[in-house]
N, C-alpha and C positions, 0 to 999 in steps of 0.2 A: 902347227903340228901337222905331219904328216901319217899319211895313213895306207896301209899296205891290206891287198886283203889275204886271208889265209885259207877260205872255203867257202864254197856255196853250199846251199841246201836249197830242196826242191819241194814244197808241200803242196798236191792236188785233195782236191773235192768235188762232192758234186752237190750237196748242199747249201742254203744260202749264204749271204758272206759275212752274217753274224756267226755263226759255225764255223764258218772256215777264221776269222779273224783270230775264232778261239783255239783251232789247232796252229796259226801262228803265233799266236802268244803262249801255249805249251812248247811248240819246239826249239822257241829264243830263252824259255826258263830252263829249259835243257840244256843249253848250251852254254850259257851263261859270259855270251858275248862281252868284251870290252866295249865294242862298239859293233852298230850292223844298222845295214837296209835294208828295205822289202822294196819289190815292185812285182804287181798284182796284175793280173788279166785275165779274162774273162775269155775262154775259146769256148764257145758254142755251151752247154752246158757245165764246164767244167771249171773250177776256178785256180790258177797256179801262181804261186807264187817262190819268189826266188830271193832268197833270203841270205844276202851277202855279209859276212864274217871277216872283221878288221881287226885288227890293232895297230896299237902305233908304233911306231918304228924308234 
């Protein structure tokens, strides 16, 4: 199966990253992805994550 994406989204915090896990799992029930990734980082106090939107082709 192939996979295309169709949008990112960007969710910051400054919060721990049990907090923030939780505002990323509210804005993937928002969205309600076929499929998606997250990749997370930590710049200096802030934590961001980018939350990639697929489906399949």
């Amino acid at each position: 199966m192939e996979l295309e994406i169709l949008d990112s989204y960007i969710v910051e915090s400054s919060g721990d990253l049990e907090d923030h896990n939780k505002k990323i799992a509210e804005k993937i029930q928002q969205l309600e992805p076929e499929y998606y990734a997250v990749e997370t980082d930590i710049i200096r106090v802030v934590w961001r994550s980018k939350i990639t939107v697929m489906g399949s082709k």
